[in-house]
MARNUNU-320933 format. One record per residue: residue in three letters; residue number from 0; x, y negated, z of N, C-alpha, C, CB in turn. Coordinates in nm, 2 decimals, decimal comma. Glycine has a CB too. Layout:
N
<rec r="ALA" k="NUM" n_px="X" n_py="Y" n_pz="Z" ca_px="X" ca_py="Y" ca_pz="Z" c_px="X" c_py="Y" c_pz="Z" cb_px="X" cb_py="Y" cb_pz="Z"/>
...
***
This chain:
101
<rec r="UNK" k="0" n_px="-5,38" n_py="2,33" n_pz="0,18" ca_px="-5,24" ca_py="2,32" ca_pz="0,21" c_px="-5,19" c_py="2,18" c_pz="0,16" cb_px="-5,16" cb_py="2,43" cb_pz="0,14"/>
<rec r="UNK" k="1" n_px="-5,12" n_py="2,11" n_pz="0,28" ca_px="-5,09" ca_py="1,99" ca_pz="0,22" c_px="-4,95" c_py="1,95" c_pz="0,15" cb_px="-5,12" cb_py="1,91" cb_pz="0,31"/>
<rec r="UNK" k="2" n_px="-4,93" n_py="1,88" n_pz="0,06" ca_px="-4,79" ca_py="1,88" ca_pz="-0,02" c_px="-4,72" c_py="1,78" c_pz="0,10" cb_px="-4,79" cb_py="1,80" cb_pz="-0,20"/>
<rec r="UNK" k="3" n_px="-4,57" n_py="1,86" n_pz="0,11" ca_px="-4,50" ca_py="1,76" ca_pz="0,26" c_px="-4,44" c_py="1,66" c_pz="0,09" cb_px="-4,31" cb_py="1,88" cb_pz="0,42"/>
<rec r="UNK" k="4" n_px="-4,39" n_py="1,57" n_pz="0,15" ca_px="-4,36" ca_py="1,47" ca_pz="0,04" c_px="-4,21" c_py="1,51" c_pz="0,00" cb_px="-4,38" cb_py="1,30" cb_pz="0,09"/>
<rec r="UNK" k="5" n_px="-4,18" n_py="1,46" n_pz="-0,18" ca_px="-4,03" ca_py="1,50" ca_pz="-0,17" c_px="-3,95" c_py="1,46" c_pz="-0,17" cb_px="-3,99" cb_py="1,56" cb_pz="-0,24"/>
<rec r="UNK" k="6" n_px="-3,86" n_py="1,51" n_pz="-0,08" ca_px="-3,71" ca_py="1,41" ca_pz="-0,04" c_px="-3,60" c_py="1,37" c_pz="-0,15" cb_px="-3,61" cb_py="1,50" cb_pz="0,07"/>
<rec r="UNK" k="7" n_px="-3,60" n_py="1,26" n_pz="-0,20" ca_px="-3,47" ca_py="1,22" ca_pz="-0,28" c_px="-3,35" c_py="1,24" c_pz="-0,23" cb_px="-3,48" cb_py="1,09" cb_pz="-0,30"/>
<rec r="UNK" k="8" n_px="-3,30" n_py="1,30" n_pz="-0,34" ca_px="-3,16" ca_py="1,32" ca_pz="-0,32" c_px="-3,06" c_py="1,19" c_pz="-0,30" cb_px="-3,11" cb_py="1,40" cb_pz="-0,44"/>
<rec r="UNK" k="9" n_px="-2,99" n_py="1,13" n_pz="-0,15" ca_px="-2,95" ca_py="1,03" ca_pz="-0,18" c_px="-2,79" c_py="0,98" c_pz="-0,26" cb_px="-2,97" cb_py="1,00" cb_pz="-0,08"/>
<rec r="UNK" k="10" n_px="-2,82" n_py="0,91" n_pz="-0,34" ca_px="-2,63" ca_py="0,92" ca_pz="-0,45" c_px="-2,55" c_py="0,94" c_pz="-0,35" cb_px="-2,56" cb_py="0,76" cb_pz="-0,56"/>
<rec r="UNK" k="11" n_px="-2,47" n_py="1,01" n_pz="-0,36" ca_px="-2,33" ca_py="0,99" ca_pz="-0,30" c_px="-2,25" c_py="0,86" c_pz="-0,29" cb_px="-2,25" cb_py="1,08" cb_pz="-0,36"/>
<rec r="UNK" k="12" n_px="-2,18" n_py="0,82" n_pz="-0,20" ca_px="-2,11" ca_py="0,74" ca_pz="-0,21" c_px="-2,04" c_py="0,75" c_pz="-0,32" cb_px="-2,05" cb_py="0,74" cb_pz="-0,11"/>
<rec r="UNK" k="13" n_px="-1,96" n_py="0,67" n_pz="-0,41" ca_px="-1,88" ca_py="0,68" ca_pz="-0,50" c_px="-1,72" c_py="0,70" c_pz="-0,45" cb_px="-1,91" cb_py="0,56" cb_pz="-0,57"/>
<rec r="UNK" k="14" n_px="-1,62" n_py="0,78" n_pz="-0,47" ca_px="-1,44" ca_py="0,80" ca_pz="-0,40" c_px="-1,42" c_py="0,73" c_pz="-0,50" cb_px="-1,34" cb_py="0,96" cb_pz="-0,37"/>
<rec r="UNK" k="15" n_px="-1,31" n_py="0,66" n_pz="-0,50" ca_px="-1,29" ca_py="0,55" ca_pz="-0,51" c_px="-1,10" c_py="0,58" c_pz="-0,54" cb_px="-1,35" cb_py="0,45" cb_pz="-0,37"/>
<rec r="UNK" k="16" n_px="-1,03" n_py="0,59" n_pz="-0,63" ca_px="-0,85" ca_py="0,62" ca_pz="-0,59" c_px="-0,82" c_py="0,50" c_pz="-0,70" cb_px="-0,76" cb_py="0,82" cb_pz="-0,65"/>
<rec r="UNK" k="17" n_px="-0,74" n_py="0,45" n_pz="-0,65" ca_px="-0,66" ca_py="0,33" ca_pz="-0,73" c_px="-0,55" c_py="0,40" c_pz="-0,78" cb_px="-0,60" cb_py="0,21" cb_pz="-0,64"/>
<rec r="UNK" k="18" n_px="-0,49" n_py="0,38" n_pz="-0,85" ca_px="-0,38" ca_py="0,46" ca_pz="-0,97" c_px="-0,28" c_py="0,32" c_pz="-0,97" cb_px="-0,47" cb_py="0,52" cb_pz="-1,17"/>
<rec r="UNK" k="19" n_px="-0,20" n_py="0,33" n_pz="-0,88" ca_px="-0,05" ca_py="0,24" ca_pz="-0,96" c_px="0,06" c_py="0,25" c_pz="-1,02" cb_px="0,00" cb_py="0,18" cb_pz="-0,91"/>
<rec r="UNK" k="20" n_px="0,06" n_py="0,20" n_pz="-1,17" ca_px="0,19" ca_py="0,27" ca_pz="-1,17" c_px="0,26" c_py="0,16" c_pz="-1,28" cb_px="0,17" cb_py="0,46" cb_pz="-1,23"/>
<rec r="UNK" k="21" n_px="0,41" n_py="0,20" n_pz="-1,31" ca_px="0,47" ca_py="0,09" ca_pz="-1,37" c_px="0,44" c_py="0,08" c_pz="-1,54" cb_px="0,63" cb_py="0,11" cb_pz="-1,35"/>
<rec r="UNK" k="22" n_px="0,44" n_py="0,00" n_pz="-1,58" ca_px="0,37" ca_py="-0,07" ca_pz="-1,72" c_px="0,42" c_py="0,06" c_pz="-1,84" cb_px="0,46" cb_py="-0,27" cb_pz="-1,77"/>
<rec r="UNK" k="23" n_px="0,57" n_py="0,12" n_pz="-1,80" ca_px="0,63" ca_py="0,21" ca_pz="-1,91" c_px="0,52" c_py="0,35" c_pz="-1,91" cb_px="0,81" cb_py="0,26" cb_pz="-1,88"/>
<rec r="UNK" k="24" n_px="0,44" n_py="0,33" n_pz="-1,74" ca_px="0,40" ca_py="0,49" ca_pz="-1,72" c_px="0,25" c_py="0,49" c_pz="-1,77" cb_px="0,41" cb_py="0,55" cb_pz="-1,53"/>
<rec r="UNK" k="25" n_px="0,22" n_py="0,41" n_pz="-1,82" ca_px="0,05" ca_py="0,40" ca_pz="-1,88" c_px="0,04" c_py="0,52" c_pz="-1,93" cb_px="0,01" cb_py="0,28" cb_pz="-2,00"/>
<rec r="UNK" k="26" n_px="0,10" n_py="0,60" n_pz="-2,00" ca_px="0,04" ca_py="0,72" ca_pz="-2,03" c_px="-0,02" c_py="0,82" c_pz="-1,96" cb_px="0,11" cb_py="0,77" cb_pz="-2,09"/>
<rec r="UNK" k="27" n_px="0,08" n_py="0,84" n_pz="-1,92" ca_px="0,04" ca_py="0,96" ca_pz="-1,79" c_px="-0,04" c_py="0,88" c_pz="-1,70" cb_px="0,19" cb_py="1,04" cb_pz="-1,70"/>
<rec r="UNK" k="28" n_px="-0,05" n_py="0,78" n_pz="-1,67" ca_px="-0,16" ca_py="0,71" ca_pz="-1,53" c_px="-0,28" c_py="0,73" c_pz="-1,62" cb_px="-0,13" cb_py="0,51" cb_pz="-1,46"/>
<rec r="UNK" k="29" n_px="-0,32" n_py="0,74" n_pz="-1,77" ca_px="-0,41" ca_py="0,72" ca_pz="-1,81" c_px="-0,44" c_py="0,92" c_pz="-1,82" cb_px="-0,39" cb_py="0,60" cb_pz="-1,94"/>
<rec r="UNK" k="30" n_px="-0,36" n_py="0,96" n_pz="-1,79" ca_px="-0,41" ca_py="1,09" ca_pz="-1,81" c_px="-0,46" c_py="1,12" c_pz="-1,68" cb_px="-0,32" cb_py="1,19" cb_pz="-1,87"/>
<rec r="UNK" k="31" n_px="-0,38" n_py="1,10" n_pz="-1,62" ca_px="-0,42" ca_py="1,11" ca_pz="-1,43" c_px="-0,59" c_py="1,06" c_pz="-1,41" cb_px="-0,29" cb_py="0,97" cb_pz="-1,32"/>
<rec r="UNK" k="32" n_px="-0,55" n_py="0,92" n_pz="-1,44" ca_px="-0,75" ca_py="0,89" ca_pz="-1,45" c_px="-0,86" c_py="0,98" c_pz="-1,46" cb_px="-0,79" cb_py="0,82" cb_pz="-1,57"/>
<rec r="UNK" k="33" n_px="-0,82" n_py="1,04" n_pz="-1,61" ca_px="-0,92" ca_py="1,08" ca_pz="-1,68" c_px="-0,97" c_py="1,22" c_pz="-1,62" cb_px="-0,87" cb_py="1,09" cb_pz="-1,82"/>
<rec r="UNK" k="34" n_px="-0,83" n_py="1,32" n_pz="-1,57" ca_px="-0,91" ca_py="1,41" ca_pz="-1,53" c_px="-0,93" c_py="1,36" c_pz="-1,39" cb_px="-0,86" cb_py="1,55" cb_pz="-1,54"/>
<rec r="UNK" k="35" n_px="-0,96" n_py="1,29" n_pz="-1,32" ca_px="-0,99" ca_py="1,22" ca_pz="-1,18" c_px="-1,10" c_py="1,21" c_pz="-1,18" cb_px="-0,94" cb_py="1,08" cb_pz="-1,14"/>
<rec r="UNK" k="36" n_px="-1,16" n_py="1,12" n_pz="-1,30" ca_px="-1,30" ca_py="1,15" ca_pz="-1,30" c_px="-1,36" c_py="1,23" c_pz="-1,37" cb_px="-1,35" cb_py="1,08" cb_pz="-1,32"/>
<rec r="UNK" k="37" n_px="-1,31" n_py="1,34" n_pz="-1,40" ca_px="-1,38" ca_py="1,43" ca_pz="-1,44" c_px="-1,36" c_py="1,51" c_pz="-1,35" cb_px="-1,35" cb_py="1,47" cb_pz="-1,55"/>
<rec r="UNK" k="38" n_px="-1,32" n_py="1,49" n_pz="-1,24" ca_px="-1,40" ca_py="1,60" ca_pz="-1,09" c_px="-1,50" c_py="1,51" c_pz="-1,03" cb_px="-1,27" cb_py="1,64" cb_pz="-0,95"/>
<rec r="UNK" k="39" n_px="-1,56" n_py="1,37" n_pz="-1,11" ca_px="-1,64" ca_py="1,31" ca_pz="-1,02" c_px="-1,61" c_py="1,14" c_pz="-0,96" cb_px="-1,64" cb_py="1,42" cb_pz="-0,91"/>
<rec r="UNK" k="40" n_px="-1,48" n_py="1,13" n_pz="-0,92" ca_px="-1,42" ca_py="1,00" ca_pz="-0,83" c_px="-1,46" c_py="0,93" c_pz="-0,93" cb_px="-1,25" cb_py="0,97" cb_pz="-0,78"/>
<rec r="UNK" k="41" n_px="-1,43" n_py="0,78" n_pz="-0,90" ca_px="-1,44" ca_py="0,66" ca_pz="-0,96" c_px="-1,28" c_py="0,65" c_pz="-0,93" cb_px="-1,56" cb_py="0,53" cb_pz="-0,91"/>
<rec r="UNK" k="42" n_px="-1,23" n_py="0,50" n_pz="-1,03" ca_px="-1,07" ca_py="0,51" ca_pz="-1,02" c_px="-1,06" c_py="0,37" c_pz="-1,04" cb_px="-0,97" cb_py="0,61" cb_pz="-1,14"/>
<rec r="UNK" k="43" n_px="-0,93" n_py="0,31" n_pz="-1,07" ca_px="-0,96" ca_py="0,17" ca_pz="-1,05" c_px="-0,80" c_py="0,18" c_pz="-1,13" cb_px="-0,99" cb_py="0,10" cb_pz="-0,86"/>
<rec r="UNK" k="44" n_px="-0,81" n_py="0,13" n_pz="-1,25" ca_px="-0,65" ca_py="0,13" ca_pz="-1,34" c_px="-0,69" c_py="0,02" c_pz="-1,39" cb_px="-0,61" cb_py="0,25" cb_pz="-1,48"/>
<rec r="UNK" k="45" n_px="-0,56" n_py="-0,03" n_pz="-1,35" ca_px="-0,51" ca_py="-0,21" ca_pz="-1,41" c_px="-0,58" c_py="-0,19" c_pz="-1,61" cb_px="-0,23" cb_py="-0,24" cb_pz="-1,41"/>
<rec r="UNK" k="46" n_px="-0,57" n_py="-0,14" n_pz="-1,65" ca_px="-0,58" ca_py="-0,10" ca_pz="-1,85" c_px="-0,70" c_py="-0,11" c_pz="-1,82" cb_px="-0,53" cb_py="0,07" cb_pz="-1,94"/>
<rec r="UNK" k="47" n_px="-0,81" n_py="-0,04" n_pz="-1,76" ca_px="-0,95" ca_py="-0,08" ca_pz="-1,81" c_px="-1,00" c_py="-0,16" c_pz="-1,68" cb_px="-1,04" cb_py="0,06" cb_pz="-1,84"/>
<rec r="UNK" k="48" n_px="-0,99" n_py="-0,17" n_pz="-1,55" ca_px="-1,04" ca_py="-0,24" ca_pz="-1,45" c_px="-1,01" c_py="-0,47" c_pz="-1,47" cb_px="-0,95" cb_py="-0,14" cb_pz="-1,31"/>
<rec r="UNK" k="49" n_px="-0,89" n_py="-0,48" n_pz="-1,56" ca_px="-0,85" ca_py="-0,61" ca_pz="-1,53" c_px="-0,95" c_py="-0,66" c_pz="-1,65" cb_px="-0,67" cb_py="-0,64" cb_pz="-1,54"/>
<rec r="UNK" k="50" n_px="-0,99" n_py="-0,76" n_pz="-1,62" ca_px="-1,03" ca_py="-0,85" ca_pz="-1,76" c_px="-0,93" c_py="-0,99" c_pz="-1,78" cb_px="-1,21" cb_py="-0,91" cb_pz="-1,75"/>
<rec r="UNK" k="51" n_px="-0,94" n_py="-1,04" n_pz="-1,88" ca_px="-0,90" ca_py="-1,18" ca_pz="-1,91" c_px="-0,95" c_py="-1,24" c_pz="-1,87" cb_px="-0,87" cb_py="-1,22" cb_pz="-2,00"/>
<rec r="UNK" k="52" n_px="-0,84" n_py="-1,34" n_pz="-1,79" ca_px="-0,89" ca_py="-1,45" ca_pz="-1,70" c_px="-0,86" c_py="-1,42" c_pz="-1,56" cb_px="-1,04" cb_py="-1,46" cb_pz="-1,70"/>
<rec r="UNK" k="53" n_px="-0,88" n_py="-1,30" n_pz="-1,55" ca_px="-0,86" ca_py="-1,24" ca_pz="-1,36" c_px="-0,72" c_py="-1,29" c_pz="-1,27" cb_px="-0,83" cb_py="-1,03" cb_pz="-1,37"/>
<rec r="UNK" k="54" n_px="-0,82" n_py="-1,33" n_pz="-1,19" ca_px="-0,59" ca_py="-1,35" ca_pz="-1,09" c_px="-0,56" c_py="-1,20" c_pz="-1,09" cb_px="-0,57" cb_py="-1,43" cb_pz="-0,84"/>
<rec r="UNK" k="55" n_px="-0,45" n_py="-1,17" n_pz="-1,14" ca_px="-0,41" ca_py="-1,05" ca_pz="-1,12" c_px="-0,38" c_py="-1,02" c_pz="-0,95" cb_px="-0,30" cb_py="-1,05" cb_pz="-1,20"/>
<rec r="UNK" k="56" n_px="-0,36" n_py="-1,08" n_pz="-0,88" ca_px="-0,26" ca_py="-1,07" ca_pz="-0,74" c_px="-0,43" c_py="-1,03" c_pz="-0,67" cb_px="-0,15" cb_py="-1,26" cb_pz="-0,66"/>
<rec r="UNK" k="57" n_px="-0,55" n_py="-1,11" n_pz="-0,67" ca_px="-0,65" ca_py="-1,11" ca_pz="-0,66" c_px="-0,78" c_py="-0,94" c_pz="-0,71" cb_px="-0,66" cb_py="-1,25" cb_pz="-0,74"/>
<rec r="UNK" k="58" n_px="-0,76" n_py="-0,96" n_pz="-0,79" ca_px="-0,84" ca_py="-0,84" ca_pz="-0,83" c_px="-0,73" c_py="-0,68" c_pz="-0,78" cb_px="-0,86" cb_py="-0,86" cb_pz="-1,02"/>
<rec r="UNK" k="59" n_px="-0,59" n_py="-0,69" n_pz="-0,78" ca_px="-0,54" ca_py="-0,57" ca_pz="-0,76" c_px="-0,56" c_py="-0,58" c_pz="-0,62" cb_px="-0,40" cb_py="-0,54" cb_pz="-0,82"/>
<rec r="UNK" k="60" n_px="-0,57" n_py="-0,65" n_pz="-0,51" ca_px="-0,57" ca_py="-0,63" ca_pz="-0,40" c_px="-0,74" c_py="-0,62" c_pz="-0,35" cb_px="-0,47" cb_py="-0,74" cb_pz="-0,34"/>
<rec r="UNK" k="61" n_px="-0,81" n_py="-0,65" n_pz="-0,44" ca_px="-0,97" ca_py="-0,61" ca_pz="-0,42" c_px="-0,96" c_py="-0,48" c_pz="-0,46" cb_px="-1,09" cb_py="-0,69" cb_pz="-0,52"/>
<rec r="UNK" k="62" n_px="-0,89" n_py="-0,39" n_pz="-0,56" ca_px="-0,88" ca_py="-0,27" ca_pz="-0,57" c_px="-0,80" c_py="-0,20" c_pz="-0,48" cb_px="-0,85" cb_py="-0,24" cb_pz="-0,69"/>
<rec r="UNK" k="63" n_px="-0,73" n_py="-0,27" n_pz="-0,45" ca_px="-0,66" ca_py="-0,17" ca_pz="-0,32" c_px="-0,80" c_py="-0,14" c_pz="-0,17" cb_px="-0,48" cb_py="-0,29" cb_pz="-0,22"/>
<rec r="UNK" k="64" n_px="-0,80" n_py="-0,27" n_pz="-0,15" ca_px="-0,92" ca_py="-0,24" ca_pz="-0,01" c_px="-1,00" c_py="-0,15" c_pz="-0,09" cb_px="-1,03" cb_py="-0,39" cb_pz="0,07"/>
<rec r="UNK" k="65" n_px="-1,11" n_py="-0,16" n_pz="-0,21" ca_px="-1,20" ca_py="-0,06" ca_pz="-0,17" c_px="-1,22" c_py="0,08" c_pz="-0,24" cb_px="-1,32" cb_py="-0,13" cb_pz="-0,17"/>
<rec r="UNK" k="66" n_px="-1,09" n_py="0,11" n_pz="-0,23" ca_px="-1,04" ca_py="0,23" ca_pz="-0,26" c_px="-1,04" c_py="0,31" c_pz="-0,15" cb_px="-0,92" cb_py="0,22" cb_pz="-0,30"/>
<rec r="UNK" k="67" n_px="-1,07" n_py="0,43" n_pz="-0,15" ca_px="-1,06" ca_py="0,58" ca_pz="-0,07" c_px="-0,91" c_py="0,63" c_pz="-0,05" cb_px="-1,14" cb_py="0,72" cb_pz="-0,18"/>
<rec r="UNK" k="68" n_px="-0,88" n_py="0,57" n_pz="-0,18" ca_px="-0,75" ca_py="0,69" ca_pz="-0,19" c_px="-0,62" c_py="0,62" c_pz="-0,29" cb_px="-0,81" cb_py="0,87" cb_pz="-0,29"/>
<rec r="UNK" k="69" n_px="-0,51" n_py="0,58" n_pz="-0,25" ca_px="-0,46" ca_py="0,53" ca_pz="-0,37" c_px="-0,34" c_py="0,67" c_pz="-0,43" cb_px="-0,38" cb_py="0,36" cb_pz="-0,34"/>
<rec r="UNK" k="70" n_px="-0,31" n_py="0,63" n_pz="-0,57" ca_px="-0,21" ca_py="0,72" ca_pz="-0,60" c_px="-0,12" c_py="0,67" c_pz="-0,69" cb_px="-0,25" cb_py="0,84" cb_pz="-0,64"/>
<rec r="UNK" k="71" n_px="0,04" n_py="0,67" n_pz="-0,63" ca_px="0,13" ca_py="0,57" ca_pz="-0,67" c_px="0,23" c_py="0,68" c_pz="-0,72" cb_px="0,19" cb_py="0,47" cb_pz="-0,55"/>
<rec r="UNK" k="72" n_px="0,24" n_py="0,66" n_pz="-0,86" ca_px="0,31" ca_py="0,70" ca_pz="-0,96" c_px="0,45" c_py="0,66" c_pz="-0,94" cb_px="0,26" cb_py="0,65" cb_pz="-1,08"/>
<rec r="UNK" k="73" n_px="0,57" n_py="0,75" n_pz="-0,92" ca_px="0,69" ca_py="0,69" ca_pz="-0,89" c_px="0,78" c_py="0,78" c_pz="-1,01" cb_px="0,74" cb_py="0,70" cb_pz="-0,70"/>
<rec r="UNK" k="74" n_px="0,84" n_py="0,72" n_pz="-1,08" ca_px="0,96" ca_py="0,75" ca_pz="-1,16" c_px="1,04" c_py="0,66" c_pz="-1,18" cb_px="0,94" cb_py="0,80" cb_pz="-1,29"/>
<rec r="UNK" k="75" n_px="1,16" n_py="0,72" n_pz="-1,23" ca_px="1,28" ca_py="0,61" ca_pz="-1,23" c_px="1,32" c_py="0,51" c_pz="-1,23" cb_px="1,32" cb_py="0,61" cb_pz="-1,27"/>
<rec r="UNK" k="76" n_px="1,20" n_py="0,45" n_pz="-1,34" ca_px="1,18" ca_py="0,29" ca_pz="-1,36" c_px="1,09" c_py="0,25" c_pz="-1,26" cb_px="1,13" cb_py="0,23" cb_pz="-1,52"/>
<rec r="UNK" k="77" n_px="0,97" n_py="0,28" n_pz="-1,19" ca_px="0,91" ca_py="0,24" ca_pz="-1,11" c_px="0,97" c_py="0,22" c_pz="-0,97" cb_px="0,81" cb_py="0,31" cb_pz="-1,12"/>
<rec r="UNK" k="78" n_px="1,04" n_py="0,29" n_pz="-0,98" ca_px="1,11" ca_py="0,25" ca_pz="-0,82" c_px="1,19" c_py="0,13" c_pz="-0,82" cb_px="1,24" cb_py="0,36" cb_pz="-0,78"/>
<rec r="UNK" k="79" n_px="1,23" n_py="0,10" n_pz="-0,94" ca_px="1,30" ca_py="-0,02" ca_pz="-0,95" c_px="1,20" c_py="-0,12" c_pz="-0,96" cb_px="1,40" cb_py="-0,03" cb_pz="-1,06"/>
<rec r="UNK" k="80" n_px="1,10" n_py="-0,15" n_pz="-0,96" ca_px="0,92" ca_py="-0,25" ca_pz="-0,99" c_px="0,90" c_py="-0,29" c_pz="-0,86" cb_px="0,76" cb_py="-0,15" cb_pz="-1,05"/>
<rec r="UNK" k="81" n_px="0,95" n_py="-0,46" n_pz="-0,84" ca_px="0,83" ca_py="-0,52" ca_pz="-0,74" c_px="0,71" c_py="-0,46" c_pz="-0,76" cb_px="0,79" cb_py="-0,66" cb_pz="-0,77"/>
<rec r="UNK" k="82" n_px="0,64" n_py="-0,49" n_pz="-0,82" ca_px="0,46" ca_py="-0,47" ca_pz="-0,87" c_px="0,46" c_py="-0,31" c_pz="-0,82" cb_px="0,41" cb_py="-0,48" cb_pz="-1,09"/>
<rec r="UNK" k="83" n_px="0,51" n_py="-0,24" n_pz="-0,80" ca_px="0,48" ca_py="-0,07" ca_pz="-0,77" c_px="0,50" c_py="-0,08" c_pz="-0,62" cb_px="0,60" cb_py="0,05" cb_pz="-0,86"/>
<rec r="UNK" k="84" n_px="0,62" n_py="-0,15" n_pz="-0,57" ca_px="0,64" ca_py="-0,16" ca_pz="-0,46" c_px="0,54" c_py="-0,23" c_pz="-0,32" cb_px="0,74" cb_py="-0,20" cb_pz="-0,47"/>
<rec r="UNK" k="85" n_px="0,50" n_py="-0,37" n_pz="-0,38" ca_px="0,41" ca_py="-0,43" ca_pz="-0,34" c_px="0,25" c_py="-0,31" c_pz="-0,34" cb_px="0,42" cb_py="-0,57" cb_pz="-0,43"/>
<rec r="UNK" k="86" n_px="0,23" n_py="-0,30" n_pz="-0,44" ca_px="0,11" ca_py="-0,19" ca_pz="-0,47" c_px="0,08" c_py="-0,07" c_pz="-0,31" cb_px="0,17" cb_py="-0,06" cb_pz="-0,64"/>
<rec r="UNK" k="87" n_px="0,24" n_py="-0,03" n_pz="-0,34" ca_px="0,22" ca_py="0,11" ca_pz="-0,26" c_px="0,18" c_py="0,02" c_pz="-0,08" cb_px="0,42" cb_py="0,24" cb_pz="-0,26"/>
<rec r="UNK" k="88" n_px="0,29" n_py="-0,07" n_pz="-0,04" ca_px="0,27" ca_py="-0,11" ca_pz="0,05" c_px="0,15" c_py="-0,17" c_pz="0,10" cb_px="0,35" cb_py="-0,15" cb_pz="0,06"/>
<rec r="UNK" k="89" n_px="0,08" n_py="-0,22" n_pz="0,06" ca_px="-0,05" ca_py="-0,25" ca_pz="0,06" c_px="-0,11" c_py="-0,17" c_pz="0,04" cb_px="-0,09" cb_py="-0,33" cb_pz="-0,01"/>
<rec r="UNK" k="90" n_px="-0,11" n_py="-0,03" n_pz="0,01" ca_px="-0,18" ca_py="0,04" ca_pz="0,01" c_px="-0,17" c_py="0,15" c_pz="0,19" cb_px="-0,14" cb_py="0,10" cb_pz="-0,13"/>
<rec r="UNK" k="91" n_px="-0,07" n_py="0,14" n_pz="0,21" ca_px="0,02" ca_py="0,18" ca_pz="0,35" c_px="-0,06" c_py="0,14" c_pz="0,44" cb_px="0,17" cb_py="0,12" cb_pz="0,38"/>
<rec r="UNK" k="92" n_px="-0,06" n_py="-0,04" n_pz="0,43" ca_px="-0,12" ca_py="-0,07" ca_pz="0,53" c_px="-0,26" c_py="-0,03" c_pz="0,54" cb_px="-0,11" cb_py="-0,17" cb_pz="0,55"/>
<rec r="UNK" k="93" n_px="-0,36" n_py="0,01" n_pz="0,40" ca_px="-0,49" ca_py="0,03" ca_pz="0,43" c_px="-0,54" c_py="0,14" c_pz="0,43" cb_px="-0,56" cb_py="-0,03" cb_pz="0,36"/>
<rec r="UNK" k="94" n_px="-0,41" n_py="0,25" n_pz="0,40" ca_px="-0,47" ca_py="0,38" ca_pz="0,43" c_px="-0,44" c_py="0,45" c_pz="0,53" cb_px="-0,46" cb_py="0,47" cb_pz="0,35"/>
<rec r="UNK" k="95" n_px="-0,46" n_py="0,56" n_pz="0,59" ca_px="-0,35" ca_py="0,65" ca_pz="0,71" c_px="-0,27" c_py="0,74" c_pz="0,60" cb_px="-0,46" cb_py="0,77" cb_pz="0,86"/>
<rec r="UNK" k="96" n_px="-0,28" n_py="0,78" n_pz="0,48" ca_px="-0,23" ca_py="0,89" ca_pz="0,35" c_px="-0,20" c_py="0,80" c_pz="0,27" cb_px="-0,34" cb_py="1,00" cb_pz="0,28"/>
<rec r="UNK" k="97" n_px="-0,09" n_py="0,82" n_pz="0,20" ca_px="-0,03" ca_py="0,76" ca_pz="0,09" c_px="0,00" c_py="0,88" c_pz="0,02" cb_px="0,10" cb_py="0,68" cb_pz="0,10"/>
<rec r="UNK" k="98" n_px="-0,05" n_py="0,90" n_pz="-0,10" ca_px="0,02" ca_py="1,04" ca_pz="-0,18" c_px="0,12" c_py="0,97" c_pz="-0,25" cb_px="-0,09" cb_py="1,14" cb_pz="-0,29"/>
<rec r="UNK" k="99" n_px="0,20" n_py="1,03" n_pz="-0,27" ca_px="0,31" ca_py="0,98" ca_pz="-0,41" c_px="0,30" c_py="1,16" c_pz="-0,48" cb_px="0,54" cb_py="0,92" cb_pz="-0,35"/>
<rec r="UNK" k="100" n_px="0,27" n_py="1,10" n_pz="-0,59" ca_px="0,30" ca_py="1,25" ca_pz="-0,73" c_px="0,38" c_py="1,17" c_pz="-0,81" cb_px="0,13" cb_py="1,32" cb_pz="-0,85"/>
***
């Protein structure tokens, strides 16, 4: 009997959700993360994704394209935020779904 050879399991693509949200909402975006990937996704948050040095305008719009999914944090003060607004819309154009929670 001959051994058929064994098939590797190939990794999954990595999902990918960008998290924007206004500078007051870091808490909760940082909780949102956490259980995100703890179903698995990868996530992409300004707090651990940016380093010093980075163009900001640059790296957040590299996180928007290769994102799956973005999710735009809106409360009271964020509605009033260029930076949340610009986020979502750029996100508009690169997705067909925008969630807002």
């Amino acid at each position: 009997m001959t051994k058929s050879p064994k098939k590797h399991k190939a990794k999954p693509a990595s999902y990918v959700v960008f998290i924007s949200h206004y500078s007051e909402d870091i808490w909760i975006a940082e909780q949102i993360d956490k259980q995100i990937r703890a179903l698995g996704a990868t996530t992409w948050l300004d707090t651990k994704d940016l380093k010093g040095g980075d163009v900001l305008t640059d790296e957040i719009i590299r996180g928007i394209t290769s994102c799956n999914e973005a999710l735009v944090l809106v409360s009271p003060k964020s509605v009033k935020s260029q930076w949340v607004a610009t986020r979502s819309e750029r996100s508009r154009v690169k997705a067909n779904v925008l969630r807002q929670y």
